[in-house]
PyMOL commands that place a pseudoatom at each C-alpha (Angstrom):
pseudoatom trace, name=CA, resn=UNK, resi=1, chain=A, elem=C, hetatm=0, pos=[117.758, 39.307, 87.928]
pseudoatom trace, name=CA, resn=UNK, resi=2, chain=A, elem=C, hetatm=0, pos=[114.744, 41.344, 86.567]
pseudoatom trace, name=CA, resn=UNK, resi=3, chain=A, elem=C, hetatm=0, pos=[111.380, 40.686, 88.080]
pseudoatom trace, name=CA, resn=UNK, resi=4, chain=A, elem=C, hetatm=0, pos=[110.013, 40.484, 85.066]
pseudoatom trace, name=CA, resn=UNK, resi=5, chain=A, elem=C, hetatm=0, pos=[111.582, 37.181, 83.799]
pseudoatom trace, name=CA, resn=UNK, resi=6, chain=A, elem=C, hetatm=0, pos=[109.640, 35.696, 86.882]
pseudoatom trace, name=CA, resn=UNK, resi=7, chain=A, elem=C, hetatm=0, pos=[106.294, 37.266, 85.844]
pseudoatom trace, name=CA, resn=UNK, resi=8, chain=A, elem=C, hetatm=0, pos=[105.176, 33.924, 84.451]
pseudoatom trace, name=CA, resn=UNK, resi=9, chain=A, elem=C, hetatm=0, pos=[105.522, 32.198, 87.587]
pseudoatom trace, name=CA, resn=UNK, resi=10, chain=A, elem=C, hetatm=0, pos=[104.155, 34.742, 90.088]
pseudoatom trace, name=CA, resn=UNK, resi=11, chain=A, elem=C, hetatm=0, pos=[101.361, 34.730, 87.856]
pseudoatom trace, name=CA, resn=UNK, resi=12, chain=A, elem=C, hetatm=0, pos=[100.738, 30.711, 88.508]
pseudoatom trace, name=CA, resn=UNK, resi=13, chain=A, elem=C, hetatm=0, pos=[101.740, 31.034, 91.815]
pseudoatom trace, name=CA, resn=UNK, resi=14, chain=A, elem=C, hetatm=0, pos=[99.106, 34.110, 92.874]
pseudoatom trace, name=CA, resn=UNK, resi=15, chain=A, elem=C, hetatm=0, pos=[96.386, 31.783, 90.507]
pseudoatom trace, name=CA, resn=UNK, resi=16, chain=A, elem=C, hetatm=0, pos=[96.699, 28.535, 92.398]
pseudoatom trace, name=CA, resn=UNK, resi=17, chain=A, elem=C, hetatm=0, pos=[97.254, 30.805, 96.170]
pseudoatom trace, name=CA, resn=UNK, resi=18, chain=A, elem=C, hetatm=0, pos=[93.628, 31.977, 95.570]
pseudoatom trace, name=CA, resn=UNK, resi=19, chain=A, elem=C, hetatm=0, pos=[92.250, 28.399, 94.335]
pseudoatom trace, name=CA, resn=UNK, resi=20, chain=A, elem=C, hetatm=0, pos=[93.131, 27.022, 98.178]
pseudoatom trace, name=CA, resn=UNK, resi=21, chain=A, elem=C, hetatm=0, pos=[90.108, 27.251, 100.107]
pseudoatom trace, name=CA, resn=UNK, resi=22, chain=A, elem=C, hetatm=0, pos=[91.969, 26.671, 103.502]
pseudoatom trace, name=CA, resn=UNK, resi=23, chain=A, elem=C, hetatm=0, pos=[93.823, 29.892, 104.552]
pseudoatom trace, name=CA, resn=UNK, resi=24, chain=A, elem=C, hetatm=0, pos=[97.099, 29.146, 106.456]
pseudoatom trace, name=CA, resn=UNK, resi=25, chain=A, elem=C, hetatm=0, pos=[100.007, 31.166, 107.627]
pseudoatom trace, name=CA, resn=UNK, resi=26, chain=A, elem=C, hetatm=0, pos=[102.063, 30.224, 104.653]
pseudoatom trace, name=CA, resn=UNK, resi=27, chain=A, elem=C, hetatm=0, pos=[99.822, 30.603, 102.110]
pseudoatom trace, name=CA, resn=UNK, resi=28, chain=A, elem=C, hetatm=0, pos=[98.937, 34.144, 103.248]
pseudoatom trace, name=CA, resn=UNK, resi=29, chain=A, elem=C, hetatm=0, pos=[102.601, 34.596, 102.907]
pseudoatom trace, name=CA, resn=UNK, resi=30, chain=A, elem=C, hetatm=0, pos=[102.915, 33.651, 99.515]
pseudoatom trace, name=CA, resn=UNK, resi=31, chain=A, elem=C, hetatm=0, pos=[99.746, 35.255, 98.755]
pseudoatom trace, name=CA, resn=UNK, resi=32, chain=A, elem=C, hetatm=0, pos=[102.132, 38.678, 99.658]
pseudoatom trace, name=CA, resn=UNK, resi=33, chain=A, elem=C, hetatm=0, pos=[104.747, 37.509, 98.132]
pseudoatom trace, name=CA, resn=UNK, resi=34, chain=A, elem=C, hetatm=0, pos=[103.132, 36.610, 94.662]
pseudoatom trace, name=CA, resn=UNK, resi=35, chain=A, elem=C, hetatm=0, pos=[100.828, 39.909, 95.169]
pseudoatom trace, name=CA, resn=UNK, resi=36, chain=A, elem=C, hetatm=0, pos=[104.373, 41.846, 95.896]
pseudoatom trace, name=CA, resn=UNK, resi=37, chain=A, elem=C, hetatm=0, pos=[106.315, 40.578, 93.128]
pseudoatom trace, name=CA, resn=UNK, resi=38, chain=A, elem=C, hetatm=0, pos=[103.437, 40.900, 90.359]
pseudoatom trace, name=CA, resn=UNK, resi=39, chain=A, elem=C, hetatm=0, pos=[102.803, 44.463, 91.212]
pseudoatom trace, name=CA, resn=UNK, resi=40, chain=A, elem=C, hetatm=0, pos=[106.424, 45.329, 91.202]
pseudoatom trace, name=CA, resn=UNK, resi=41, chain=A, elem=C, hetatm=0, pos=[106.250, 43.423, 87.522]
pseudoatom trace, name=CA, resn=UNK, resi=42, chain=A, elem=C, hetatm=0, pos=[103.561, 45.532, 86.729]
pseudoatom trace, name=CA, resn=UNK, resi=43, chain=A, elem=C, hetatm=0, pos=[105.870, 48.491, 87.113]
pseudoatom trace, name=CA, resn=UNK, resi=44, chain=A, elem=C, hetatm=0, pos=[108.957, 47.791, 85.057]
pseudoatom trace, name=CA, resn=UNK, resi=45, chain=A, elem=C, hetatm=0, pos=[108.409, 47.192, 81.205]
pseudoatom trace, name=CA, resn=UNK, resi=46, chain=A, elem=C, hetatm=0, pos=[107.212, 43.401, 81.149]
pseudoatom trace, name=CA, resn=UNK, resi=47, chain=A, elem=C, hetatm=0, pos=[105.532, 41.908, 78.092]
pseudoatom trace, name=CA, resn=UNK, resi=48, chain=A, elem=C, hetatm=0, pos=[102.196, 43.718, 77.393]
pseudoatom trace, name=CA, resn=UNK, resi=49, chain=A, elem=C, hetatm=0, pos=[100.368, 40.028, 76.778]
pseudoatom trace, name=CA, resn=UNK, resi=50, chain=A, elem=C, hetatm=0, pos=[101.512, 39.203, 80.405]
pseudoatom trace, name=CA, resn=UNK, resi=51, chain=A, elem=C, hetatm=0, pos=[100.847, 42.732, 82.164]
pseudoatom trace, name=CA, resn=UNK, resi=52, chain=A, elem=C, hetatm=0, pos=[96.951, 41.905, 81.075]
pseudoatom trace, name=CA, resn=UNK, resi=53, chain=A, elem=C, hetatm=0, pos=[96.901, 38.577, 82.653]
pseudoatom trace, name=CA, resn=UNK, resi=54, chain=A, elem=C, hetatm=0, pos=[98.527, 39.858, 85.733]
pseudoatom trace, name=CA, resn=UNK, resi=55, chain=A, elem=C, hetatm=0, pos=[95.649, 43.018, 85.718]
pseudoatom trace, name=CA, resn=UNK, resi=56, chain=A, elem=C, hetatm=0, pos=[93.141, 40.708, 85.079]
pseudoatom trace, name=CA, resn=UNK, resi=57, chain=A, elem=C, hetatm=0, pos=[94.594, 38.121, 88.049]
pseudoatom trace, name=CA, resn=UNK, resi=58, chain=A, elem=C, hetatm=0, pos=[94.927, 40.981, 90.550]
pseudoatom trace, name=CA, resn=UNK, resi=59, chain=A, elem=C, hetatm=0, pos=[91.443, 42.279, 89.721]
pseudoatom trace, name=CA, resn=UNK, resi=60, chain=A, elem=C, hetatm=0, pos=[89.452, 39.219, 90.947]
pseudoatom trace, name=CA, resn=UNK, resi=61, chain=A, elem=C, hetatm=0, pos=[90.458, 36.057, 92.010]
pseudoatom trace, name=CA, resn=UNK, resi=62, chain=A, elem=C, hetatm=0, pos=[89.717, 33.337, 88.798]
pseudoatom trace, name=CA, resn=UNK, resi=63, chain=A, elem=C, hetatm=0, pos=[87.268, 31.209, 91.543]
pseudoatom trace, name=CA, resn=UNK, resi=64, chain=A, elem=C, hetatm=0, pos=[84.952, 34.590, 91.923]
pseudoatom trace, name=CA, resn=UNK, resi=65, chain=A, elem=C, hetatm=0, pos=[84.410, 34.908, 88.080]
pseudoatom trace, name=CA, resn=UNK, resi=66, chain=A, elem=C, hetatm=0, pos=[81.756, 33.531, 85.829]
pseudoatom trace, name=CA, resn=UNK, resi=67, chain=A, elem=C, hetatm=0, pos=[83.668, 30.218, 84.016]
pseudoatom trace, name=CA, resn=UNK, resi=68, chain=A, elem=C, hetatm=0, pos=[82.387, 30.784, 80.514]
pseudoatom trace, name=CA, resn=UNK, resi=69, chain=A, elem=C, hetatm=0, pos=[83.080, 34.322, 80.351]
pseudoatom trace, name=CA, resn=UNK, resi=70, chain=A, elem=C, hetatm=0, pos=[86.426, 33.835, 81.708]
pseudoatom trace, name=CA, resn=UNK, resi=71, chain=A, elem=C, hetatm=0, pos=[86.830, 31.479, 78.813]
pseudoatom trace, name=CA, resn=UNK, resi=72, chain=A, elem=C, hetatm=0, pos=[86.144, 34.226, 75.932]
pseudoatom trace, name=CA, resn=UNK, resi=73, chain=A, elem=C, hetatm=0, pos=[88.290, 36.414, 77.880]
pseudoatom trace, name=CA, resn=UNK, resi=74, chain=A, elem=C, hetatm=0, pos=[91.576, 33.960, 77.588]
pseudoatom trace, name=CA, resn=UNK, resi=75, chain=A, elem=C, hetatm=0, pos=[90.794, 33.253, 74.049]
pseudoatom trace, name=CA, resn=UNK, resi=76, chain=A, elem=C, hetatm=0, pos=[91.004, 36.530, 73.628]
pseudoatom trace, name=CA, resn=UNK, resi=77, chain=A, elem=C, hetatm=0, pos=[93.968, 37.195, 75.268]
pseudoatom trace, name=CA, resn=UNK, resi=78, chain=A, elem=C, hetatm=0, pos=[95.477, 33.834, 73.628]
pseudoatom trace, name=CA, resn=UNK, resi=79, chain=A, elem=C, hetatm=0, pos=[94.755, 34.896, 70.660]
pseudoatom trace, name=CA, resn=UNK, resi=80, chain=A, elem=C, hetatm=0, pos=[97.453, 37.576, 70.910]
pseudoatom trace, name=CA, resn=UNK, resi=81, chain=A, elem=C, hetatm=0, pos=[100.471, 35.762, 72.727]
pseudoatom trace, name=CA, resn=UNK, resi=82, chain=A, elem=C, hetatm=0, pos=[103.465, 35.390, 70.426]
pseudoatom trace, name=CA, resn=UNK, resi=83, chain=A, elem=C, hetatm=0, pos=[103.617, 31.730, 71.561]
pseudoatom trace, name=CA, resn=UNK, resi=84, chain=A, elem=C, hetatm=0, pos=[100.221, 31.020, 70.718]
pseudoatom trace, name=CA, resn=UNK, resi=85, chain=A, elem=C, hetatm=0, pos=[99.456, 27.384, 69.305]
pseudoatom trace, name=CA, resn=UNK, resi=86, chain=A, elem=C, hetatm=0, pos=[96.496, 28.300, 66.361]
pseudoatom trace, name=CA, resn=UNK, resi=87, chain=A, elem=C, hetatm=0, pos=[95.713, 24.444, 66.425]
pseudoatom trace, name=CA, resn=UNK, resi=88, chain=A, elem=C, hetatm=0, pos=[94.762, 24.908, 70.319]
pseudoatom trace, name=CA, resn=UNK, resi=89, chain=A, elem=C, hetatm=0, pos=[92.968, 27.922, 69.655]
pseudoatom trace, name=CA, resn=UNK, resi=90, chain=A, elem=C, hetatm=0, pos=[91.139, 26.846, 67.153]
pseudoatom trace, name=CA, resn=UNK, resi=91, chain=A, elem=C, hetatm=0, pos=[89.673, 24.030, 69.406]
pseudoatom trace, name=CA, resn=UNK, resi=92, chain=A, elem=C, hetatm=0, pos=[89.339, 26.464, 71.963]
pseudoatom trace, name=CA, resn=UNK, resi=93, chain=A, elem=C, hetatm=0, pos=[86.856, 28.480, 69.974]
pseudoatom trace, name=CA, resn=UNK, resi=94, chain=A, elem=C, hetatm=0, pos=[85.033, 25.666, 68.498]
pseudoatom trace, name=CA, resn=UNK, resi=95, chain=A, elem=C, hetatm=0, pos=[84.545, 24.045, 71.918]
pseudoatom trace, name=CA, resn=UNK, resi=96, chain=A, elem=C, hetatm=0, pos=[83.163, 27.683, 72.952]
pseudoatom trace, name=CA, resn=UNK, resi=97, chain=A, elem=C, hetatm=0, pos=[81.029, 27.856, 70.090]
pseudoatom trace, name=CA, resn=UNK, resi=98, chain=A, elem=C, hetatm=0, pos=[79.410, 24.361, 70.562]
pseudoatom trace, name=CA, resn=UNK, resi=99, chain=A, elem=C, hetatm=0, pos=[78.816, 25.215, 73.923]
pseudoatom trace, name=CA, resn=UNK, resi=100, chain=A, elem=C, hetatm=0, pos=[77.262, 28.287, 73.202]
pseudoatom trace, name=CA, resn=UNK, resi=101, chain=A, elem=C, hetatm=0, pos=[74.962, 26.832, 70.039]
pseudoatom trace, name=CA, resn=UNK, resi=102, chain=A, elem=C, hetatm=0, pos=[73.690, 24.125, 72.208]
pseudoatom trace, name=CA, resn=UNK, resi=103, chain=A, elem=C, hetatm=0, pos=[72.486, 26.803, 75.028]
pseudoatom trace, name=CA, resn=UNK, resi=104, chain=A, elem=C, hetatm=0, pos=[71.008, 29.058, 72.438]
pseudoatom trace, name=CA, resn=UNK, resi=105, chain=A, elem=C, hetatm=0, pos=[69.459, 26.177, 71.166]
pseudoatom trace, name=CA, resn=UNK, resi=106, chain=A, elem=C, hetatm=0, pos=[67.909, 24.915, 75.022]
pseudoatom trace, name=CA, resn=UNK, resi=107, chain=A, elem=C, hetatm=0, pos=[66.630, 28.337, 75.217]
pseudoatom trace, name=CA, resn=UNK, resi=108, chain=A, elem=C, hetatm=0, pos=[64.568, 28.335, 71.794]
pseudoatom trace, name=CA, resn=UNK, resi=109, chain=A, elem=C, hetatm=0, pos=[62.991, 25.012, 72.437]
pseudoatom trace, name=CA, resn=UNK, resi=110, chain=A, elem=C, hetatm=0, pos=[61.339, 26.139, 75.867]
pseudoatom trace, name=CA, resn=UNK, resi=111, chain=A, elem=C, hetatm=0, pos=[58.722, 28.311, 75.935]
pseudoatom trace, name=CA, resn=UNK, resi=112, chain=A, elem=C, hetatm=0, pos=[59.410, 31.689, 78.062]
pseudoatom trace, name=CA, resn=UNK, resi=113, chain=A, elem=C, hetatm=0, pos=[56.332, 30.761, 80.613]
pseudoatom trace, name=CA, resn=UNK, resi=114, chain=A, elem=C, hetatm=0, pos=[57.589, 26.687, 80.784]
pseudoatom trace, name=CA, resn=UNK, resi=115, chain=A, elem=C, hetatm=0, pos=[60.858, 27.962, 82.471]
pseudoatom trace, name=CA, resn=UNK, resi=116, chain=A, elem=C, hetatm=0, pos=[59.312, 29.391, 85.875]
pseudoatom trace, name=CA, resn=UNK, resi=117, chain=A, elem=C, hetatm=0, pos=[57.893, 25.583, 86.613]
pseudoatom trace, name=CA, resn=UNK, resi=118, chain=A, elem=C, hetatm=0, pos=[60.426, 23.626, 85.042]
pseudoatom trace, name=CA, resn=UNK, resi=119, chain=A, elem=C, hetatm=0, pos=[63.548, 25.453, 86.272]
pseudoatom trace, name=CA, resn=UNK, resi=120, chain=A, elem=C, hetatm=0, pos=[63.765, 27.461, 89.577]
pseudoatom trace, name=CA, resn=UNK, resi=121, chain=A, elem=C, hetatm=0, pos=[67.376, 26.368, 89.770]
pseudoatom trace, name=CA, resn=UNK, resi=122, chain=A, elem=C, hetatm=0, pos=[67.853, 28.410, 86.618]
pseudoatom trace, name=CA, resn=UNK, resi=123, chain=A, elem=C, hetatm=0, pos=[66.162, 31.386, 88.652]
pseudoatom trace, name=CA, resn=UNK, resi=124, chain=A, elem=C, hetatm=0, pos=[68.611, 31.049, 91.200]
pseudoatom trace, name=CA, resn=UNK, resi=125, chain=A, elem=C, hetatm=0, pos=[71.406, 31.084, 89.444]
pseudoatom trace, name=CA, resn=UNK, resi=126, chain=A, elem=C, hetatm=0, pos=[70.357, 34.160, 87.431]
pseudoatom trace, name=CA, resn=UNK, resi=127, chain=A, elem=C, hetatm=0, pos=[69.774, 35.968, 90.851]
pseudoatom trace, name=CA, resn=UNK, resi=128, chain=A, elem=C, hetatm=0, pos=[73.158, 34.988, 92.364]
pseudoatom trace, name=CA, resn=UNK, resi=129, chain=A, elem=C, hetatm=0, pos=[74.759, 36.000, 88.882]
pseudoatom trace, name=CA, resn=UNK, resi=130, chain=A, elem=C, hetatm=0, pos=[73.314, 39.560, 89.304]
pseudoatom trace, name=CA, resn=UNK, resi=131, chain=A, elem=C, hetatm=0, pos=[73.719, 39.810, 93.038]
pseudoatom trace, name=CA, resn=UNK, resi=132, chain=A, elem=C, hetatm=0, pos=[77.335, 39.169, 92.129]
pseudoatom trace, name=CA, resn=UNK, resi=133, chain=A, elem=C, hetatm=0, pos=[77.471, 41.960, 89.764]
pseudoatom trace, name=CA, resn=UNK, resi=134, chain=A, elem=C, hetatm=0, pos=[76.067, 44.555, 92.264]
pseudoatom trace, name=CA, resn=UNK, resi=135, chain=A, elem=C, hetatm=0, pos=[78.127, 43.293, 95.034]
pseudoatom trace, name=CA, resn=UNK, resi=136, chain=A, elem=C, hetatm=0, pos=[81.587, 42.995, 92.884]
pseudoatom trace, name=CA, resn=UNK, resi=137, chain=A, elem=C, hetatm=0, pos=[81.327, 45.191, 89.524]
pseudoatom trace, name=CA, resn=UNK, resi=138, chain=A, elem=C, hetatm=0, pos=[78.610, 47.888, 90.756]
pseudoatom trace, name=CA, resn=UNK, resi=139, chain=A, elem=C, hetatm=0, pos=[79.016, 51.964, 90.292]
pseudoatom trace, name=CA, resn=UNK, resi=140, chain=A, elem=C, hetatm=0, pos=[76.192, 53.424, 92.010]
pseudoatom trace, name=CA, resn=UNK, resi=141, chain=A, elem=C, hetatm=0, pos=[75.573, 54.998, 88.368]
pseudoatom trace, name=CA, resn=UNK, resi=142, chain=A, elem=C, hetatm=0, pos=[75.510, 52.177, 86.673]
pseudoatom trace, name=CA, resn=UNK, resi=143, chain=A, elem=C, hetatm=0, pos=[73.741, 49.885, 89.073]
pseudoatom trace, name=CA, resn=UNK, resi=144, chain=A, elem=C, hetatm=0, pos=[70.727, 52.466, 89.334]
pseudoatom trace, name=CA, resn=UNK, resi=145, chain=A, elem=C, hetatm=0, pos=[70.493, 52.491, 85.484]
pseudoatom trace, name=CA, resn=UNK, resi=146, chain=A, elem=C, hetatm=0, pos=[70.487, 48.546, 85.625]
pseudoatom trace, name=CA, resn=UNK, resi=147, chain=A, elem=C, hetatm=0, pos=[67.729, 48.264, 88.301]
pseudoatom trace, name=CA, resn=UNK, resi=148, chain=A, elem=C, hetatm=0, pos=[65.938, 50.751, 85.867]
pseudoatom trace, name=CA, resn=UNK, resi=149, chain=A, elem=C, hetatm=0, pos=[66.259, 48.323, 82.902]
pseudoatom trace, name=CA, resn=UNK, resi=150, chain=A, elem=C, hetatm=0, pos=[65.578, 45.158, 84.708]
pseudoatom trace, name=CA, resn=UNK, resi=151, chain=A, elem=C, hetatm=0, pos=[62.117, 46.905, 86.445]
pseudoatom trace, name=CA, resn=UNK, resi=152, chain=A, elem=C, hetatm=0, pos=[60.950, 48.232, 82.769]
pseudoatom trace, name=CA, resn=UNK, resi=153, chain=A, elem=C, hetatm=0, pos=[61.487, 44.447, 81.702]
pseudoatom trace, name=CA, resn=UNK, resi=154, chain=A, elem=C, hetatm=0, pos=[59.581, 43.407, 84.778]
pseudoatom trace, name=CA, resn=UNK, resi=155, chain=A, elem=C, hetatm=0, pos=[56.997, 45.967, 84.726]
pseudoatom trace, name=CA, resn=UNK, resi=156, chain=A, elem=C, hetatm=0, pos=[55.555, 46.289, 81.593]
for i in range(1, 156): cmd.bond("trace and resi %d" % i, "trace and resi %d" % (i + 1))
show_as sticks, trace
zoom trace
């Protein structure tokens, strides 16, 4: 049988492999296995909808990535699946939206010198979120131009 037709399920498989926090012999197994068997997928001519998932899934692990952008990215990617359910995907974008509206509209009812005393978990998070960046997604190119951006912000 083709590797492909099994895509699906190596997909889940490699997914939930890298949700367990607790390493063990046969999970590292089917980590290989799953890793093995999407790759080869990869290879042969399997459904172009899928191969992005799969790239996407062997890229980063889903528990390393930033939840609400990883939610634009699958609508996205729903968006175009043959068996995509518009009903679902319409709720999927409206939940996004809402989500999205009500942050916007946090931000413009707090004054830009409120947030240092009012949230330094905010502060936190913003510095892990770009730590993450350097560490994960960082050129040297592009990180130097970044630190250049962020110090004219800082530095007026």
């Amino acid at each position: 049988m083709p590797v492909c037709r099994y895509q699906g399920t190596a997909l889940f498989v490699w997914t939930f492999i890298r949700l367990c926090t607790r390493r063990k012999y046969t999970l590292e197994q089917a980590t290989d296995f799953a890793h093995r068997h999407l790759g080869k997928g990869l290879e042969q001519n399997i459904d172009q909808n899928l191969a992005i998932e799969v790239n996407h899934a062997l890229e980063l692990p889903l528990q390393w990535r930033m939840p609400r952008l990883e939610a634009r990215w699958f609508i996205d990617v729903y968006e175009k699946r043959q068996d995509m359910n518009p009903i679902l995907l319409e709720f999927a974008k409206l939940d996004f939206n809402m989500v999205q509206a009500t942050h916007q509209e946090d931000l413009r009812h707090r004054p830009s010198m409120d947030i240092v005393g009012e949230c330094p978990q905010s502060y936190h998070t913003l510095v892990t979120i770009i730590d993450d960046v350097y560490d994960i997604y960082g050129a040297l190119d592009e990180l130097e131009l970044f630190t250049d951006a962020v110090d004219s912000l800082l530095f007026v």
